[in-house]
C-alpha atoms as an extended CHARMM CRD file, in Angstrom:
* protein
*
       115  EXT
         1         1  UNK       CA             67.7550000000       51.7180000000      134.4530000000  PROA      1               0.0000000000
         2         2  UNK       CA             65.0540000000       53.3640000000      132.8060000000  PROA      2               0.0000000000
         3         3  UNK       CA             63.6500000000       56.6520000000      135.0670000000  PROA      3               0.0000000000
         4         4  UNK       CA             60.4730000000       58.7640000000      135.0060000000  PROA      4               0.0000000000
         5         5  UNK       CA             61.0470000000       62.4410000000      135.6180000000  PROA      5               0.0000000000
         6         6  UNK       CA             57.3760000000       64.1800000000      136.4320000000  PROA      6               0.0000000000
         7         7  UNK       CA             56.9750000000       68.6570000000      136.2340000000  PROA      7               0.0000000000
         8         8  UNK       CA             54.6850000000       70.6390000000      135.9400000000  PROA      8               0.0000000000
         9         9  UNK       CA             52.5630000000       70.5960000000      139.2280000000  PROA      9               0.0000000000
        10        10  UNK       CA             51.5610000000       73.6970000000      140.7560000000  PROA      10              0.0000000000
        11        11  UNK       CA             48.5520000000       75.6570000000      142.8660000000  PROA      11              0.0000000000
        12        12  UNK       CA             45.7380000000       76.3960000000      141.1100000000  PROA      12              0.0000000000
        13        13  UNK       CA             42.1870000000       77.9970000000      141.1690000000  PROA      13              0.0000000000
        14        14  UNK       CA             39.0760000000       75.5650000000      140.6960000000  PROA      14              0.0000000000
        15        15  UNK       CA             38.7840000000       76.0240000000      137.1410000000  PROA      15              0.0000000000
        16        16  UNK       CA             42.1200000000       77.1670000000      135.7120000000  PROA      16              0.0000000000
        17        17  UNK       CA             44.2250000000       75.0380000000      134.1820000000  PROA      17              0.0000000000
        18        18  UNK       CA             47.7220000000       73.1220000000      134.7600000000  PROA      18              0.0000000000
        19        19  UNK       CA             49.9900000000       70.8240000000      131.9410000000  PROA      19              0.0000000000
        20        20  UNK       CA             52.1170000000       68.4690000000      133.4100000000  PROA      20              0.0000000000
        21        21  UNK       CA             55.1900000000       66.8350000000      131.5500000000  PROA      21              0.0000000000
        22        22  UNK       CA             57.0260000000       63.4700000000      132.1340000000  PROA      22              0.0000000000
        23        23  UNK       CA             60.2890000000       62.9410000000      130.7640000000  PROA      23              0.0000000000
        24        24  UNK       CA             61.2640000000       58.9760000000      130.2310000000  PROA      24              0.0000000000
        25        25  UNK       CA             65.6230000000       58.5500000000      130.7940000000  PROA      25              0.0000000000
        26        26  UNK       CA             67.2990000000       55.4030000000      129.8660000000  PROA      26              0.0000000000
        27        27  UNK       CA             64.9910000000       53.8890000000      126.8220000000  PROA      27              0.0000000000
        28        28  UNK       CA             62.7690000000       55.2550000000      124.3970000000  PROA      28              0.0000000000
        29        29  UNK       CA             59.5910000000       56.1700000000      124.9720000000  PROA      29              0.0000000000
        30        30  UNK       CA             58.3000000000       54.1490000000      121.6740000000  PROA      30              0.0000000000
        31        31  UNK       CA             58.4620000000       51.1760000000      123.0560000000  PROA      31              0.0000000000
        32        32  UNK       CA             55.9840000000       52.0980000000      125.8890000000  PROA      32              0.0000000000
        33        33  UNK       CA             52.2300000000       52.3080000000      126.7210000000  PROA      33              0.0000000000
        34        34  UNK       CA             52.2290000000       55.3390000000      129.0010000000  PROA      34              0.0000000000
        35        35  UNK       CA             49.8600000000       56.2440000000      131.7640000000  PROA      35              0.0000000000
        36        36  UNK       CA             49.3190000000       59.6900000000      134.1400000000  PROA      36              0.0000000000
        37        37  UNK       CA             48.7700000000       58.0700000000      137.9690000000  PROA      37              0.0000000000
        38        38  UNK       CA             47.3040000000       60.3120000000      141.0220000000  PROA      38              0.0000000000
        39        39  UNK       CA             47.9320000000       59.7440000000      144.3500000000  PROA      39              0.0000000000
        40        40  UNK       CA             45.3860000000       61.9810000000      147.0330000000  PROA      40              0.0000000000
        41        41  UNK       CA             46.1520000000       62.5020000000      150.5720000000  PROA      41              0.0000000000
        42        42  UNK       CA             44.8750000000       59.1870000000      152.2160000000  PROA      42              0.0000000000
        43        43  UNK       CA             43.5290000000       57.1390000000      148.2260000000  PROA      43              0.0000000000
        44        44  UNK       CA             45.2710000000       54.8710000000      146.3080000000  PROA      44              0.0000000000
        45        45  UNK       CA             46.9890000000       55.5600000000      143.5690000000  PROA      45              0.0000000000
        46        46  UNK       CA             44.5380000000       55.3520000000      140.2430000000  PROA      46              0.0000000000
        47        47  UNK       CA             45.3830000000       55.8120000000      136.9240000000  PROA      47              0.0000000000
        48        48  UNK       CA             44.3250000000       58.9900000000      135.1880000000  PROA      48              0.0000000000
        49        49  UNK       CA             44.9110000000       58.8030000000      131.3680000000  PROA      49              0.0000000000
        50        50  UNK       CA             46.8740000000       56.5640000000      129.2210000000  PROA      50              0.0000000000
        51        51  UNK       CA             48.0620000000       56.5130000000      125.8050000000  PROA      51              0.0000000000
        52        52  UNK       CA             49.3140000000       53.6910000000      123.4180000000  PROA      52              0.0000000000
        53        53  UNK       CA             52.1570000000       53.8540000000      121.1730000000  PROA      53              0.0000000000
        54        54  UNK       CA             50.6800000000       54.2180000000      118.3910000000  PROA      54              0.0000000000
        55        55  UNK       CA             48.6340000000       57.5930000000      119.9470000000  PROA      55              0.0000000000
        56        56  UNK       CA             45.2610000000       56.5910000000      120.9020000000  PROA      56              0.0000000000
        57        57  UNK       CA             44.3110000000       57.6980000000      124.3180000000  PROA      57              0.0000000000
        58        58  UNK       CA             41.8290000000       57.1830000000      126.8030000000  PROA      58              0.0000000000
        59        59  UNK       CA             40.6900000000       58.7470000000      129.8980000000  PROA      59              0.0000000000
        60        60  UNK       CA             39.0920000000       57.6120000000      133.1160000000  PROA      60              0.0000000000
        61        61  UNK       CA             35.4910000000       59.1780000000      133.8340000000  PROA      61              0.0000000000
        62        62  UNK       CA             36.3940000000       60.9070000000      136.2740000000  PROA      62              0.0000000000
        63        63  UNK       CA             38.5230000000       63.6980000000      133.9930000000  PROA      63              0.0000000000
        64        64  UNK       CA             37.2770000000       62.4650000000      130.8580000000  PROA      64              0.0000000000
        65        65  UNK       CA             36.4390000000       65.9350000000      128.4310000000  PROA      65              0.0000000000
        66        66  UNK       CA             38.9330000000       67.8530000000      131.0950000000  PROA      66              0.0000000000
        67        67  UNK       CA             42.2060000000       66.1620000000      131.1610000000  PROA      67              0.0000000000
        68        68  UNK       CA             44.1000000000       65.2730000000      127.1140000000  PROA      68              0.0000000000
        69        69  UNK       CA             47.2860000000       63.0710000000      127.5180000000  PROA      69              0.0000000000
        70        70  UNK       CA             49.5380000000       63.6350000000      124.5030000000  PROA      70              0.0000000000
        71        71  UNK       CA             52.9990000000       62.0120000000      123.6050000000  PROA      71              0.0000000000
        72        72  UNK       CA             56.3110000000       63.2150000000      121.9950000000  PROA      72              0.0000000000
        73        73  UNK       CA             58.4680000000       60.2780000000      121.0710000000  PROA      73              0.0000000000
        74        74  UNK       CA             61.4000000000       62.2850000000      119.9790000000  PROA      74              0.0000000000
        75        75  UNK       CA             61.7290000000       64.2800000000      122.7800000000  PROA      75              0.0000000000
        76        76  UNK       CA             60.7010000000       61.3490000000      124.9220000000  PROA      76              0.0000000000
        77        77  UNK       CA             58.2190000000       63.3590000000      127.0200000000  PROA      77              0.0000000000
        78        78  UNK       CA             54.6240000000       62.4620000000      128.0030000000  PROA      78              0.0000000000
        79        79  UNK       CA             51.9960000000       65.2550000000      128.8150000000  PROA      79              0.0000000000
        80        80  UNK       CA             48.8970000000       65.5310000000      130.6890000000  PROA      80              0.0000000000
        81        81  UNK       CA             46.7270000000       69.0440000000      129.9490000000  PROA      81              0.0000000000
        82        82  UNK       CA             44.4750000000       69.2980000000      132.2960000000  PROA      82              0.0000000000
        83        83  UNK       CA             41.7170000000       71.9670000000      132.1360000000  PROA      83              0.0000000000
        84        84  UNK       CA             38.2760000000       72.7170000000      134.4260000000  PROA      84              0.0000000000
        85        85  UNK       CA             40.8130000000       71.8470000000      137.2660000000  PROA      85              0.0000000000
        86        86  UNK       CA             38.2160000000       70.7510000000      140.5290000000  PROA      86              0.0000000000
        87        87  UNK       CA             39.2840000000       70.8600000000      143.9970000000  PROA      87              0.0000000000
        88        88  UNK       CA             39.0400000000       66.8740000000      144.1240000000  PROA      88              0.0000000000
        89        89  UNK       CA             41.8640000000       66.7990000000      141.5020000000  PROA      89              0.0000000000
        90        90  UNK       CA             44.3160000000       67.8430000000      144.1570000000  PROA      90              0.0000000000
        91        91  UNK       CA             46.8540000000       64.9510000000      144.2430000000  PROA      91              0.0000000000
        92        92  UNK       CA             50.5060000000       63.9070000000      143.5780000000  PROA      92              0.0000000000
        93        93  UNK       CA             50.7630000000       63.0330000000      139.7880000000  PROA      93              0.0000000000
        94        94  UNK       CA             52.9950000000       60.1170000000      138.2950000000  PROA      94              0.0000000000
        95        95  UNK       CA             54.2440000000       59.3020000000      134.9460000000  PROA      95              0.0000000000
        96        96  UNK       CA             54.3630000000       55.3330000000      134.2390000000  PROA      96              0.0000000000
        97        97  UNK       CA             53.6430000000       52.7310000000      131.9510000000  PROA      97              0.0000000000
        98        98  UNK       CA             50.0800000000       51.8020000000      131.4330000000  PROA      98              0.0000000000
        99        99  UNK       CA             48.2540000000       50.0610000000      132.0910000000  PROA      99              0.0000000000
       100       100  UNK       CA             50.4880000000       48.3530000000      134.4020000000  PROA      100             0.0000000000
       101       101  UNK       CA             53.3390000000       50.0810000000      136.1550000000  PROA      101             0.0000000000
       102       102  UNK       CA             56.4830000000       48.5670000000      135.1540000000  PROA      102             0.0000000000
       103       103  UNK       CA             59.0200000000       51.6540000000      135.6280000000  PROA      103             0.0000000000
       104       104  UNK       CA             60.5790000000       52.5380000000      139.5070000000  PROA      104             0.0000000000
       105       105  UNK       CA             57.9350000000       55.6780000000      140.4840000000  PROA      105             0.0000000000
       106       106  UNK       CA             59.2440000000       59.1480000000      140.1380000000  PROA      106             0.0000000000
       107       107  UNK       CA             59.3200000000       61.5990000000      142.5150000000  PROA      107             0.0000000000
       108       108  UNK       CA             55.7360000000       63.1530000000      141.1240000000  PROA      108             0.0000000000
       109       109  UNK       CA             54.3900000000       66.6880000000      141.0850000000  PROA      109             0.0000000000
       110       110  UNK       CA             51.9840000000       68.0180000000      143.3480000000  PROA      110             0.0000000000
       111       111  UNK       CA             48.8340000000       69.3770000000      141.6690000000  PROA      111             0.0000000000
       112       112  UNK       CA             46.7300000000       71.5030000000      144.1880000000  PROA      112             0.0000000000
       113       113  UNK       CA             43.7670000000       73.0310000000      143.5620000000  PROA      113             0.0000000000
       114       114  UNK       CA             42.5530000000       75.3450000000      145.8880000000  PROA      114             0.0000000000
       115       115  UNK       CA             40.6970000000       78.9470000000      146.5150000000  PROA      115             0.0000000000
């Protein structure tokens, strides 16, 4: 059974700056589309960033020029830098496939951003 295992989170100051990392267990990361998720306190969970296999990622507008998503395929990790950190960012962030999530949801880290 393939597994997500999401680190990383942590509180932060509006405007400092956090990198998450997802590690994939039980398959290689290769053969997956990946995707960062956030969950805040009362939302739905919406997807972040994604990247394709083959490296070329995209952002939603709402982090786009603040958050990079970047991929290792031989360590089988996913990362999500995330700079210019606003208090609205504060949320529970998941590692899955993209852009449908097709892998049981990890445990997330919590990403708070506070004064």
């Amino acid at each position: 059974q393939v597994q997500v295992v999401e680190s990383g989170g942590d509180l932060v100051v509006p405007g400092g700056s956090l990198r998450l990392s997802c590690t994939v267990i039980g398959n290689s990361l290769s053969l997956y589309e990946m995707g960062w998720y956030r969950q805040a306190p009362g939302k739905q969970r919406e997807l972040v960033a994604q990247i394709t296999a083959h490296g070329h990622a995209m952002s939603s507008n709402f982090v786009r020029g603040r958050f990079t998503i970047s991929r290792d395929d031989v360590k089988n990790t996913v990362s999500l830098q995330m700079d210019s950190l606003k208090p609205e960012d504060t949320a529970v962030y998941y590692c899955n496939t993209a852009p449908m999530a097709l892998i049981s949801w990890g445990q997330g880290t919590q990403v708070t951003v506070s004064s």
